[in-house]
C-alpha positions in Angstrom: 1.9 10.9 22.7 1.4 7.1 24.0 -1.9 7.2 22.2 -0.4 8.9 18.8 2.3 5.8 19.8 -0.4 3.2 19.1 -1.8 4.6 16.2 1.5 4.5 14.4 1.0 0.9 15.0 -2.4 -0.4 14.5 -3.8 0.2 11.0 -7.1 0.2 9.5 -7.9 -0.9 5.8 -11.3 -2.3 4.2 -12.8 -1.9 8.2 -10.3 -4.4 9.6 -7.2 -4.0 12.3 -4.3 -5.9 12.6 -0.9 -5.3 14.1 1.7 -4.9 12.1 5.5 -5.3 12.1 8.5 -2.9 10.9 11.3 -4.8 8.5 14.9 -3.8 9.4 14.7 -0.7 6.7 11.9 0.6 8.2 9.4 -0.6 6.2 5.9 -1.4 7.5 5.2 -5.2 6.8 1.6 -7.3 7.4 2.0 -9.4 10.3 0.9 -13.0 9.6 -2.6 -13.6 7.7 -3.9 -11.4 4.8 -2.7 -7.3 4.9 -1.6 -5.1 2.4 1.0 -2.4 1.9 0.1 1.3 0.7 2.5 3.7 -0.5 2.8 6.6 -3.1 4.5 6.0 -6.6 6.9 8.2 -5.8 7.7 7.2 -2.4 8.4 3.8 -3.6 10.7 5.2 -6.1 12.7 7.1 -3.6 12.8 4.1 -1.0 15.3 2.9 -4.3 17.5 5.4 -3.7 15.8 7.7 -6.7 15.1 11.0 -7.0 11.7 12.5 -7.5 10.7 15.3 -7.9 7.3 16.5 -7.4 4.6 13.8 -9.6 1.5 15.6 -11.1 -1.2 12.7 -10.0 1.0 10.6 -8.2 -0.2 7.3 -8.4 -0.8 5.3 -5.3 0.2 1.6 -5.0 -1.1 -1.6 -3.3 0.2 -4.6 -2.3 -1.9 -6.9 -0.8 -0.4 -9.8 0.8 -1.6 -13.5 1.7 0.0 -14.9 4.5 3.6 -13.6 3.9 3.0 -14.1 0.4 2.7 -11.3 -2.3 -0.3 -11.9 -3.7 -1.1 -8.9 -5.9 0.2 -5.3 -6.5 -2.7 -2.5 -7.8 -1.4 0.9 -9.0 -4.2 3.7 -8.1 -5.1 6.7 -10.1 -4.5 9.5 -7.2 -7.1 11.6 -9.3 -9.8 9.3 -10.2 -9.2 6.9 -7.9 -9.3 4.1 -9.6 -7.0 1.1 -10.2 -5.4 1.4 -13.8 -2.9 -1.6 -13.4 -3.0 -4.4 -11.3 -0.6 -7.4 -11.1 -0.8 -10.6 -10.1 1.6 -13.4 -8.5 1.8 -17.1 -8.0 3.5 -18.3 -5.3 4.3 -14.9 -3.6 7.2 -14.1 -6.3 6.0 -15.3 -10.0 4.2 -13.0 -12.4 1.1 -14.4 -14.0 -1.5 -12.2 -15.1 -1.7 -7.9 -15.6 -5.1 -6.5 -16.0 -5.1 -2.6 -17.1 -8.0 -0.1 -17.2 -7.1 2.3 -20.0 -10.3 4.7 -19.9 -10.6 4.5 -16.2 -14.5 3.7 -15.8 -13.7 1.1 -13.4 -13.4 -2.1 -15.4 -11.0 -4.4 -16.7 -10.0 -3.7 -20.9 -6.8 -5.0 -21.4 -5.3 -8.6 -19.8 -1.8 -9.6 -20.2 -1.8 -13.6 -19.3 1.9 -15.1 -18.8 3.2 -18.5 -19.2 3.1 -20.6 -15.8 6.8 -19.5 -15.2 5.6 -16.0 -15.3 7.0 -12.8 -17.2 6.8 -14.3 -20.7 3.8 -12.8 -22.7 1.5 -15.5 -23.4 -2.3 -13.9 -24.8 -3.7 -10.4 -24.6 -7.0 -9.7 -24.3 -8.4 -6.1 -25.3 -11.9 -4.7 -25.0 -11.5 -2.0 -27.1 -15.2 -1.3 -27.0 -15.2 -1.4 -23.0 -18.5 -3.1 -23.5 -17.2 -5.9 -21.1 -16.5 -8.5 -24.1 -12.8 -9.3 -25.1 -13.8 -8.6 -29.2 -9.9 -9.1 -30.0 -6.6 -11.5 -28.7 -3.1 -11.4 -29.0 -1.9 -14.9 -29.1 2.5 -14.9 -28.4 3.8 -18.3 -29.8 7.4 -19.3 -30.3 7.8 -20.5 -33.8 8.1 -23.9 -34.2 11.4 -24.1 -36.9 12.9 -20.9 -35.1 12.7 -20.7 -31.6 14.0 -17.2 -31.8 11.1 -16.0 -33.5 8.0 -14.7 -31.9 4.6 -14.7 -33.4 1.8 -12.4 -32.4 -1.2 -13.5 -34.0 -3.8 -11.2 -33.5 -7.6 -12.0 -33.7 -11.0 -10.6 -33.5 -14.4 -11.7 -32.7 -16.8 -12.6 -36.4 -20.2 -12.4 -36.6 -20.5 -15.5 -36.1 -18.5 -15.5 -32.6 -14.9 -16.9 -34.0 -11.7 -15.5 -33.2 -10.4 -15.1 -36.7 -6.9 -13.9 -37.7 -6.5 -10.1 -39.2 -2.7 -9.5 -38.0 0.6 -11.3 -37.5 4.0 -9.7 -36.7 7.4 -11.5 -35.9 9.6 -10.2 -33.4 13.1 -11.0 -32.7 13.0 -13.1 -29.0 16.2 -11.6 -28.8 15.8 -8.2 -27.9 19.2 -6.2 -29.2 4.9 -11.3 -18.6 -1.5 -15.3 -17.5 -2.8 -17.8 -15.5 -6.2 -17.0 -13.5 -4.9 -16.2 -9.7 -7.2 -17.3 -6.8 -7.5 -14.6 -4.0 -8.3 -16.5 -1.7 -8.7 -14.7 1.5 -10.2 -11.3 1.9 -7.4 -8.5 1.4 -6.8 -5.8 4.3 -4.5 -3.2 4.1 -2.0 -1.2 6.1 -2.2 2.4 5.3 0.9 4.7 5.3 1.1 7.5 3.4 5.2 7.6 3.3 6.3 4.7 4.4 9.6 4.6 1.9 10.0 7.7 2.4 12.1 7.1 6.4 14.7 5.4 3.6 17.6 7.2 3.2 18.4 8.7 -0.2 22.1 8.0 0.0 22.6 4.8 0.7 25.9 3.3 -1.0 24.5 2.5 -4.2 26.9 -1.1 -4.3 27.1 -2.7 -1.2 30.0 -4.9 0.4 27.5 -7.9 -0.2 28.2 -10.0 -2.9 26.3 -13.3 -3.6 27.2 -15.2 -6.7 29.5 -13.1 -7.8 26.3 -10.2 -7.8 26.8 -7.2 -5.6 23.6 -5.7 -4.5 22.7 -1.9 -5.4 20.4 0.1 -3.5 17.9 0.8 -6.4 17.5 -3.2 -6.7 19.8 -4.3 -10.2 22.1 -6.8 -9.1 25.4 -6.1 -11.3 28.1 -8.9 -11.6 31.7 -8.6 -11.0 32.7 -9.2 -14.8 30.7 -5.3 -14.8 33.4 -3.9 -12.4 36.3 -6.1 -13.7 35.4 -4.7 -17.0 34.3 -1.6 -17.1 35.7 -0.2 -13.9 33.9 -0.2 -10.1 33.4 3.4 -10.3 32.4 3.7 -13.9 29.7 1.1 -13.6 28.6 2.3 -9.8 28.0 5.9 -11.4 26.6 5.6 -14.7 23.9 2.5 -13.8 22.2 4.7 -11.1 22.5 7.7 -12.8 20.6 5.7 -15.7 17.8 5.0 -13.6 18.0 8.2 -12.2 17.8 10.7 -15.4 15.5 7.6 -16.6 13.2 7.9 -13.9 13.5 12.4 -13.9 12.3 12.3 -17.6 9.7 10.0 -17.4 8.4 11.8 -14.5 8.4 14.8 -16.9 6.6 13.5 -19.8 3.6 12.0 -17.8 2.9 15.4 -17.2 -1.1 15.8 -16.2 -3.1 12.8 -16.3 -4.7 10.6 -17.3 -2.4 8.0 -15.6 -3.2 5.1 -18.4 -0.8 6.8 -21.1 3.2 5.6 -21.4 5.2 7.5 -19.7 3.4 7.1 -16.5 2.8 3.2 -17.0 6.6 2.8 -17.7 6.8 4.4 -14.5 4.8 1.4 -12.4 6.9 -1.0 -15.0 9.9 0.3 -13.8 9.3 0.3 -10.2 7.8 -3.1 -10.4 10.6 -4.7 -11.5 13.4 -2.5 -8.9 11.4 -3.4 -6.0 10.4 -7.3 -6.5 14.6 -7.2 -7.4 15.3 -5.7 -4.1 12.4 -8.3 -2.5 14.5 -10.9 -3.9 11.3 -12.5 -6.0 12.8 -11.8 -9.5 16.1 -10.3 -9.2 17.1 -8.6 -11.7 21.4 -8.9 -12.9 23.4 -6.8 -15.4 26.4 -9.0 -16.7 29.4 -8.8 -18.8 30.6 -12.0 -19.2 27.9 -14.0 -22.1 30.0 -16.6 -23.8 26.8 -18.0 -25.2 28.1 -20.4 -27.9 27.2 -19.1 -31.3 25.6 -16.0 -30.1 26.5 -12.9 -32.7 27.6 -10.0 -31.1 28.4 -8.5 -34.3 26.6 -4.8 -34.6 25.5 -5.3 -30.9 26.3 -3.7 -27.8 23.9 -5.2 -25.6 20.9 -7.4 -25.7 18.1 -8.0 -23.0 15.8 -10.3 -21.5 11.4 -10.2 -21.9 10.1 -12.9 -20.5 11.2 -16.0 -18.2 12.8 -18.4 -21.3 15.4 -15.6 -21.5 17.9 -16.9 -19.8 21.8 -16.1 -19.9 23.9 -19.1 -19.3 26.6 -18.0 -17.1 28.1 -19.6 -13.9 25.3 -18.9 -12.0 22.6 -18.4 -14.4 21.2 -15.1 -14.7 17.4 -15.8 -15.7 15.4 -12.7 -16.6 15.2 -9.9 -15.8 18.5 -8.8 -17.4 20.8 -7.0 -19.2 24.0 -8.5 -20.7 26.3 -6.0 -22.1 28.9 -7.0 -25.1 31.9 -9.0 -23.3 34.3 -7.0 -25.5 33.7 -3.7 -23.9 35.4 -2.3 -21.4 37.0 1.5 -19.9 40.5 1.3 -20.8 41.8 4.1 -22.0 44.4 1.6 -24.3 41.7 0.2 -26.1 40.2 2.7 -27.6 38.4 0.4 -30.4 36.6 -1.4 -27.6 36.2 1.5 -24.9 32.6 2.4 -24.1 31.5 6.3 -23.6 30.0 6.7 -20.2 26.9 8.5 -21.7 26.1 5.3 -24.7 26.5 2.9 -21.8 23.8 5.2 -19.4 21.7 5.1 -23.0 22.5 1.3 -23.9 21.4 0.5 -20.0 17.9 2.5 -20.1 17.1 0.9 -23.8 17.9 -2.2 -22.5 15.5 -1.8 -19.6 12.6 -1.4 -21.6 13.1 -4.9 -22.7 13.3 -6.1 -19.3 9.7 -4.6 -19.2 8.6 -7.0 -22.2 8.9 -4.5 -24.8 10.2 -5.6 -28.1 10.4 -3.7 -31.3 7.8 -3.5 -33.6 5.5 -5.4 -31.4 4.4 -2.3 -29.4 5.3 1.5 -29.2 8.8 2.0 -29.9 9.7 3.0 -26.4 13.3 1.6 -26.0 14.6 3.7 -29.1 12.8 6.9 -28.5 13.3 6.9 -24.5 17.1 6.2 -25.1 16.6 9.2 -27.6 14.6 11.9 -25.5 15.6 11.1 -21.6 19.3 10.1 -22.0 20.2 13.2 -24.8 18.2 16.3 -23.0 20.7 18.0 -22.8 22.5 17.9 -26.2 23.1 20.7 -28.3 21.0 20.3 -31.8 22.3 22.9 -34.3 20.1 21.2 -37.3 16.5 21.2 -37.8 16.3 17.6 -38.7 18.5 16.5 -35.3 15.5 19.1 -33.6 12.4 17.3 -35.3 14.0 13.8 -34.0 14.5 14.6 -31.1 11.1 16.2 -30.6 9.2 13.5 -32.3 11.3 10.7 -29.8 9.7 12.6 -26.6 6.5 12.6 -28.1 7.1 8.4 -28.4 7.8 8.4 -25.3 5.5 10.4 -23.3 3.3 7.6 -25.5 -0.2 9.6 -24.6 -1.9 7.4 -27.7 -5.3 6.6 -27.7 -4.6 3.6 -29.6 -1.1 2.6 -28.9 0.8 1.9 -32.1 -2.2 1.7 -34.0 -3.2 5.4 -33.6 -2.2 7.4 -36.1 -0.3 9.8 -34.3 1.9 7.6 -33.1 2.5 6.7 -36.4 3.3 9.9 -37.7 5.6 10.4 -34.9 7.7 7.2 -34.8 8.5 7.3 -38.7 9.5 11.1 -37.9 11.8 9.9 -35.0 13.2 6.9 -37.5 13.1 8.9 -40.4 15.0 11.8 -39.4 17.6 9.3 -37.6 17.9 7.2 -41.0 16.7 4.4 -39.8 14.2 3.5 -43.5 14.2 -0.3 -42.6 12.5 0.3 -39.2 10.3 2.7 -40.5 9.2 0.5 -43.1 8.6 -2.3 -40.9 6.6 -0.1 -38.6 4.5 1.7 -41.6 3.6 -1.9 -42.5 2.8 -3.1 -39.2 0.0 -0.3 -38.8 -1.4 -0.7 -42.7 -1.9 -4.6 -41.2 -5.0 -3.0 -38.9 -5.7 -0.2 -41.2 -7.5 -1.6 -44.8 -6.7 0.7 -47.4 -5.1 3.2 -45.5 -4.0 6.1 -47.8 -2.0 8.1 -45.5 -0.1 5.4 -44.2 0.6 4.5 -47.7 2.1 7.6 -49.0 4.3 7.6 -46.1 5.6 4.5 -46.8 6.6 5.8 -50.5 8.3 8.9 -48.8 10.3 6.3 -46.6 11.3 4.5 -48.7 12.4 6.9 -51.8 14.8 8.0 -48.9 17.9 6.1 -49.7 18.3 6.4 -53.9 18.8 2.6 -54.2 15.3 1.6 -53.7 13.7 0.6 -56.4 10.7 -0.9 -54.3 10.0 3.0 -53.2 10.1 4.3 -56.6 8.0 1.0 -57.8 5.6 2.4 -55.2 5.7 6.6 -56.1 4.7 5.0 -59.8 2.0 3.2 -58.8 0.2 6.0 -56.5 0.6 8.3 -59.0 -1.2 5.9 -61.6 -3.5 4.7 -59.3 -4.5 8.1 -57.3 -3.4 11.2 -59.9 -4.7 14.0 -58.0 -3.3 12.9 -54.2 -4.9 15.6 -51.6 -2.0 18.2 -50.2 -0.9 16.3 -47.7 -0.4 13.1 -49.9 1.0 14.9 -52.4 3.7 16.7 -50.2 4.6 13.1 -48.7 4.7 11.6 -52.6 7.1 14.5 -53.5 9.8 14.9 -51.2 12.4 12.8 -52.5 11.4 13.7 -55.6 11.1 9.8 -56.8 9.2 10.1 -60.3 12.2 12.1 -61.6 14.2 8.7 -60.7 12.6 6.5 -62.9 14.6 7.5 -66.2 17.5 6.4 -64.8 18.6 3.3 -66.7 19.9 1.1 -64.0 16.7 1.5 -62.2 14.8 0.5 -65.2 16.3 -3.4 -64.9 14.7 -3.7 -62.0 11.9 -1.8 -61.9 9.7 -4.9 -63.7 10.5 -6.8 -61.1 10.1 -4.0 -58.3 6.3 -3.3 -59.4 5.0 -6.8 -58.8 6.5 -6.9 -55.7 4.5 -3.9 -55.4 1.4 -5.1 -56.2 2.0 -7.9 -54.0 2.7 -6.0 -51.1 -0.6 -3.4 -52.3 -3.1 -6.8 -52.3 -2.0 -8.1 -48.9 -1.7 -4.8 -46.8 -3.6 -2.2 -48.2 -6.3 -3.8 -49.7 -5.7 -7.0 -46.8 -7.0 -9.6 -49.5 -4.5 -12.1 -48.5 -6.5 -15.0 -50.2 -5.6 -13.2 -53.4 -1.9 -13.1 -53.0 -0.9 -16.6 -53.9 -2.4 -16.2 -57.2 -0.3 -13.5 -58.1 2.9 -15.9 -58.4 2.2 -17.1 -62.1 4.7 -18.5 -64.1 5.5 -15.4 -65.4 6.3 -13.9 -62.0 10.3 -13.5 -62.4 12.6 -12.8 -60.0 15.6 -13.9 -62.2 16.7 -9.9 -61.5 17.2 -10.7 -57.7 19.8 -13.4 -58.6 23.3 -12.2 -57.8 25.6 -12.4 -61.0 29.1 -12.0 -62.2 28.2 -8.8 -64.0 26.7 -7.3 -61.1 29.8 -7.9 -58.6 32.1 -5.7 -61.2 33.1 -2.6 -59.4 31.5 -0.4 -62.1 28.3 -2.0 -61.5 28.1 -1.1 -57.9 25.0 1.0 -58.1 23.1 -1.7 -59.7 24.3 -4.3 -57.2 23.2 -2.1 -54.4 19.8 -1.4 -56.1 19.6 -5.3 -56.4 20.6 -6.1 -52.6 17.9 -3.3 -51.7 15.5 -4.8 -53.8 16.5 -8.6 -53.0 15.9 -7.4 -49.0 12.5 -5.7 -49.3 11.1 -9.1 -51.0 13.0 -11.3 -48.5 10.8 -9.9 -45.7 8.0 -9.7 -47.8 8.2 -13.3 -48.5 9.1 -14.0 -44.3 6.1 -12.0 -43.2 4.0 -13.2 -45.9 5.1 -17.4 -44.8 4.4 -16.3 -40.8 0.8 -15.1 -41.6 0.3 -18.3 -43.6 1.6 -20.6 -41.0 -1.0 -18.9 -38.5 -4.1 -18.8 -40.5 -3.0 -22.8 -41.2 -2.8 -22.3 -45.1 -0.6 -25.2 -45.7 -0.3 -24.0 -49.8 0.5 -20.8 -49.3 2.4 -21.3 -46.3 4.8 -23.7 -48.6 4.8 -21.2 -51.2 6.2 -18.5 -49.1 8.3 -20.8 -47.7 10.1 -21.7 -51.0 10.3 -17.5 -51.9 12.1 -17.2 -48.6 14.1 -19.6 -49.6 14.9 -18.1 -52.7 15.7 -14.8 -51.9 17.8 -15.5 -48.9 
């Protein structure tokens, strides 16, 4: 017993001892000098006062320490045993660098480099090839005339050894983490198999500590008092942890078997990552309901979140990122019925939220926030339509995320325009169809979905533009083209007279949009704005605001928007290939068609 005594004390890692001490949880902590702290996924999980059932490949983690420092934490495939995900600190608390291993053969394919303040996407680096060469980049830049736009500029190696630019997408910074790390010392590591597990499962899930104006939960998100002032102590106590919770229970679910490399099981190491440096206190993460951000639009929006470091909310203390700031407006008051929140859209607006925390943004990468909110937090809804069964199914399949390619695999594709289609979301879609045809040179498939999209809503002339031209350009489309051409039944639409005032205009906006991302000769564009190239039609006149003109006004506002971001997309990709003409060209049309 004495000896069995010892052993519970004294642990052995990389063919090193050391003693080690136990923090007042329980927890097993490296003494001073280099150690490290092993633990299962789903140990750590439960140590946050969450649920877990039974993980297929539970994933083992790592954190190796410097001094008292945190110097590193690597997530281990339980199966292959190999480190998938590893993350790296400055300082013991700040986030500078993620490497990934997404086909587990033992090296390094991805790298996520931060800005020095950490958590704000900076470059990634792929080796798509796993040849051991970076071949593309993802460079993240804040655009200069609109800090609240995001570039992604994406390039790839040339023959001749140049990173040139294929790709650029925007992203909203407001989302409605790198530096090299020196390791200094050699790592050792204490081993304990369930360390977090001695936690109990029950704690109080707000404490009576309150720092602030923060109380403390037990699953690490700090939530202010505006929250319970709000919304109600018991409301917000029950519904954030039971977020996490059914968040945590479907994700668990979808990862399924291995391999460990695919979404749902990396949101998982996400996710605990940012509880458990919140509960350490290195990046503590705050829910508020109190933003009075001068000039901020909460119009349309219930809540927005936090990506990177530059997020910050300026309330009295500031609550820097991670967080989640929920519409000051809201509240559980059964008098105010207009401003009320449903305990189950709040769970829903809390979990999509979260996935911003974890540097997700739309459009930028897969559509996790959407289709997780979709799939985990509406399991148990009754669907009595096929369409409400197809989005749902196609949301889980989002989020389970096993893509070979991430959102430029084609069956992602094909599911997140299912999800957005069947929940009417067209504009999305479209922006997402676009995004893949932007790695995808003359990409047929992609193109015919885009026409089915966007025939969707009957006031889109662009869509119809588009049917016309695949059907003059390709007039005997294979099944599968054909079936996505005619489902809207779009080339009956062209007779109609109203759409014939716009359709002109509609069909060079179509062939602009054909030259740059199908056939991706963006050199050509420019030269397709001749004199001749009128978009009088767009311009909003007396006529058109008549109330027995409202279909062609809504034809022309449709039309108008698909060229605006056209023209926005079109001036971004200028500005980051440094093509001053073109850039002021699409400046001007944006201009124009605001």
């Amino acid at each position: 017993m004495f000896l069995l005594l010892i052993c519970a004390l004294i642990f052995v890692c990389a063919n090193q001892t050391y003693a080690s001490d136990v923090d007042n949880a329980g927890k097993v902590m490296p003494t001073a000098g280099s150690g490290c702290q092993e633990e299962t996924l789903s140990s750590s999980l439960k140590g946050l006062g969450l649920e877990v059932k039974k993980m297929v490949g539970d994933a083992k983690i790592k954190r190796n320490y410097v001094g008292n420092k945190l110097e590193s934490v690597f997530y281990n495939s339980s199966v292959e045993g190999i480190f998938f995900r590893k993350i790296f600190y400055e300082d013991g608390k700040i986030v500078t660098r993620e490497e990934e291993d997404r086909n587990l053969d033992g090296k390094t394919d991805k790298i996520i480099r931060y800005f020095p303040a950490g958590r704000l996407i900076k470059k990634v680096e792929y080796d798509d090839d796993h040849d051991g060469k970076f071949e593309m980049i993802e460079e993240h830049t804040i655009l200069p005339d609109n800090p609240n736009i995001i570039l992604i500029v994406t390039k790839k190696l040339d023959v001749a050894g140049n990173y040139a630019v294929i790709k650029v997408i925007s992203v909203d910074k407001d989302q409605k983490s790198d530096v090299s790390s020196s390791r200094g010392s050699e790592v050792m590591c204490v081993t304990s198999e369930s360390i977090i597990n001695r936690l109990s499962l029950n704690a109080t899930d707000v404490t009576s500590n309150i720092t602030d104006g923060f109380y403390k939960t037990s699953y690490g998100y700090n939530i202010h008092q505006s929250c319970l002032d709000k919304l109600g102590e018991s409301f917000v106590k029950t519904n954030v942890k039971l977020a996490f919770q059914e968040g945590v229970s479907c994700l668990v679910e979808l990862a399924g078997t291995p391999p460990p490399t695919k979404g749902a099981s990396v949101n998982l190491t996400k996710l605990e990552n940012i509880l458990t440096d919140s509960k350490a206190g290195r990046a503590p993460a705050k829910l508020i309901c109190n933003e009075t951000k001068t000039g901020y639009d909460w119009s349309g929006t219930v809540a927005h979140a936090s990506t990177g470091t530059r997020d910050v909310i300026a309330t009295t203390p500031a609550a820097e990122h991670p967080n989640i700031s929920i519409n000051p407006r809201y509240n559980n008051s059964d008098t105010d019925n207009k401003n009320k929140i449903d305990a189950k859209y709040f769970r829903r607006t809390i979990f999509h939220e979260f996935f911003h925390n974890m540097s997700y943004r739309h459009g930028s990468d897969v559509e996790y926030a959407y289709a997780c909110e979709e799939c985990c937090m509406e399991k148990n809804t009754q669907r009595d339509y096929n369409y409400q069964r197809r989005r749902y199914a196609s949301s889980c399949r989002v989020c389970a995320g096993k893509y070979t390619d991430g959102m430029n695999d084609l069956e992602y594709l094909k599911d997140v325009s299912m999800f957005l289609y069947e929940d009417s979301d067209y504009k999305r879609a479209h922006l997402y169809i676009t995004n893949y045809k932007k790695s995808h040179k003359k990409d047929r498939y992609s193109t015919f979905l885009l026409a089915k999209n966007d025939t969707s809503k009957k006031d889109n002339v662009f869509g119809l533009a588009l049917a016309k031209h695949l059907k003059d350009i390709i007039p005997t489309p294979n099944q599968e083209e054909s079936a996505l051409l005619n489902e809207n039944n779009p080339l009956s639409r062209l007779s109609d007279s109203d759409v014939a005032t716009y359709l002109p205009t509609a069909e060079k906006l179509v062939k602009v949009y054909m030259t740059a991302y199908h056939e991706q000769n963006y050199d050509s564009v420019p030269a397709l704005f001749t004199p001749n190239f009128d978009l009088s039609a767009l311009v909003d006149t007396t006529s058109d605001r008549l109330a027995d003109n409202e279909k062609k006004r809504e034809m022309r506002n449709e039309l108008k928007a698909a060229a605006h971001e056209m023209f926005t997309d079109l001036w971004f990709y200028y500005i980051a290939s440094n093509n001053s003409s073109a850039k002021n060209l699409f400046y001007q049309l944006y201009l124009k068609t605001q």
